[in-house]
C-alpha positions in Angstrom: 52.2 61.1 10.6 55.1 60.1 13.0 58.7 61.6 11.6 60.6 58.5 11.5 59.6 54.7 12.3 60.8 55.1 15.7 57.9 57.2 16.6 55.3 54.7 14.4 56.1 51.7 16.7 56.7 53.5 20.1 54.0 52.5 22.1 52.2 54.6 24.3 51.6 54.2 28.2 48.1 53.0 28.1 49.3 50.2 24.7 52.4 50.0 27.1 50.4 48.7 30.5 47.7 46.8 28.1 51.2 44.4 26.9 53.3 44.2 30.1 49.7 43.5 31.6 49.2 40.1 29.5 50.5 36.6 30.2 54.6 37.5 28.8 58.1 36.2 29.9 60.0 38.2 31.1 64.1 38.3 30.5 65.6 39.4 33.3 69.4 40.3 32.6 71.6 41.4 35.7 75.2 41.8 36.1 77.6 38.4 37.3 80.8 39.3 39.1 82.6 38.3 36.4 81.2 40.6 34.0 79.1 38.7 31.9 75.5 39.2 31.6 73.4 36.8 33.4 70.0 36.6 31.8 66.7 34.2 32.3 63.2 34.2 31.5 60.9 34.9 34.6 57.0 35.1 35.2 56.5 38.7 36.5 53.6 40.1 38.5 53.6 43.9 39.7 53.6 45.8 42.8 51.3 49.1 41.8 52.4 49.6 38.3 55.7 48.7 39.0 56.8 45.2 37.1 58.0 42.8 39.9 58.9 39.1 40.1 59.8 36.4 43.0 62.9 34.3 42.7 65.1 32.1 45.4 66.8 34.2 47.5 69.9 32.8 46.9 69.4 32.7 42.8 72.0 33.9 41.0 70.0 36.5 40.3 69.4 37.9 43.9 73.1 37.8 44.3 74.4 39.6 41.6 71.7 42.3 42.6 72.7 42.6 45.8 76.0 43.6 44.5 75.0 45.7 41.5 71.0 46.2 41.7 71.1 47.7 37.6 69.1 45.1 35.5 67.5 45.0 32.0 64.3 43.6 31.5 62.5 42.5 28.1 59.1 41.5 27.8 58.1 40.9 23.4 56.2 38.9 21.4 55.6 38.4 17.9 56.9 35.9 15.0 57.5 37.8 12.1 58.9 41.6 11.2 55.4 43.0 11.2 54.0 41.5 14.8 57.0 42.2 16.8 56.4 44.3 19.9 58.2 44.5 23.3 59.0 46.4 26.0 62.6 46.7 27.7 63.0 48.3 30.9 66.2 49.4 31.9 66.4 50.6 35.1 67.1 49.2 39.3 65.8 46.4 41.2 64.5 47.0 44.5 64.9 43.9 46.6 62.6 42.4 48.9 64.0 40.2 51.6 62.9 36.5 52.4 60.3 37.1 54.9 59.2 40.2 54.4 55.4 39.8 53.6 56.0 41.8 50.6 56.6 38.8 48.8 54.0 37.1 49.6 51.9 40.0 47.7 54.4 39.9 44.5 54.3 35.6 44.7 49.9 36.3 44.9 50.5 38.7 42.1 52.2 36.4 39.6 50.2 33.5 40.6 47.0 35.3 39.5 48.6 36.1 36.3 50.0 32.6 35.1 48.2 29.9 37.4 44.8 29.4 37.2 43.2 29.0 40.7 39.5 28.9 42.1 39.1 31.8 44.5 41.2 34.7 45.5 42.3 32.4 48.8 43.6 29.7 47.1 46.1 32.0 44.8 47.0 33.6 48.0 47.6 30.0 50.0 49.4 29.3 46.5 51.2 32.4 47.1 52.2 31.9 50.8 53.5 28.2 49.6 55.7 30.0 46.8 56.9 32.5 49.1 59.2 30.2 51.8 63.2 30.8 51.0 62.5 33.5 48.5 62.4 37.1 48.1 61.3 39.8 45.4 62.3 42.3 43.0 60.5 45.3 42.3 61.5 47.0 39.2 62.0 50.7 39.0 62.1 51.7 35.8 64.9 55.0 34.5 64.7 54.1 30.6 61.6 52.8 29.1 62.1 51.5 25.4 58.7 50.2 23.2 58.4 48.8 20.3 55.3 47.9 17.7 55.8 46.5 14.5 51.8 45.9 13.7 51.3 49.9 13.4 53.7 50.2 10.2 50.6 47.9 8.3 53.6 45.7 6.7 52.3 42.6 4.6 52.0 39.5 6.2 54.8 37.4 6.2 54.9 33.2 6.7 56.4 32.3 9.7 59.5 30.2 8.9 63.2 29.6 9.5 64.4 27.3 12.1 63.4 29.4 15.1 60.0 29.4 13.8 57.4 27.6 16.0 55.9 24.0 15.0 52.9 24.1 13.0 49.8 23.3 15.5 51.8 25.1 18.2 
């Protein structure tokens, strides 16, 4: 029996890989110049085992790593207290320049996860399309953070409230 709740719903690496490996969105927060926290919701693919996305390379989010390459990411899921489970990844972004056929392999990576194609060739022509004016982040991970809510056995609960999704949905 785990000592406190924090080590019920860690995750481990294997339940870790299984979740970041399934059709998520990721949050992707970085640092603005200003201060603030910049944060949107990305498709993510991988490079290895490494999480990685592609983006503009002008995006906000390309520039404010160029300047300061710490990030957050979150990938969860769940509607009620006892399905909630996520991953956040704190750690640096590696960037990959526009042209650099590295993105390519990221773009082929997230088009294989979230776009349904016929054949390997036409997620990676669907890859080299996605590719033009844009360039990739790798994500190296320093703090890993996982959370589980379904391994406490909680009742269920009715999904509700007014962030609730639409019945049917």
């Amino acid at each position: 029996m785990a000592n406190n709740r924090r080590d019920q719903i860690r995750m481990t690496d294997e339940e870790r890989a299984e979740f970041l490996g399934g059709r998520r969105t990721m949050q992707v927060a970085t640092h603005g110049a200003d201060g603030t926290i910049h944060l949107v919701a990305m498709w993510y693919g991988f490079d290895g085992e490494r999480p990685a996305f592609e983006t503009f390379a002008r995006s906000q989010k390309v520039l404010n790593l160029r300047r300061n390459p710490n990030l957050t990411v979150l990938v969860e899921d769940g509607d009620t207290d006892e399905t909630l489970r996520g991953v956040q990844i704190v750690g640096r972004a590696e960037l990959i320049e526009e042209g650099d056929p590295r993105v390519i392999d990221i773009a082929e990576s997230v088009v294989t996860r979230y776009i349904d194609t016929s054949s390997p060739e036409e997620a990676r022509a669907v890859a080299e399309a996605m590719a033009n004016k844009r360039a990739g982040v790798i994500i190296h991970a320093e703090k890993i953070v996982t959370w589980d809510h379904t391994k406490l056995g909680l009742p269920a609960m009715p999904v509700g409230g007014s962030t609730a999704p639409a019945p049917g949905r």
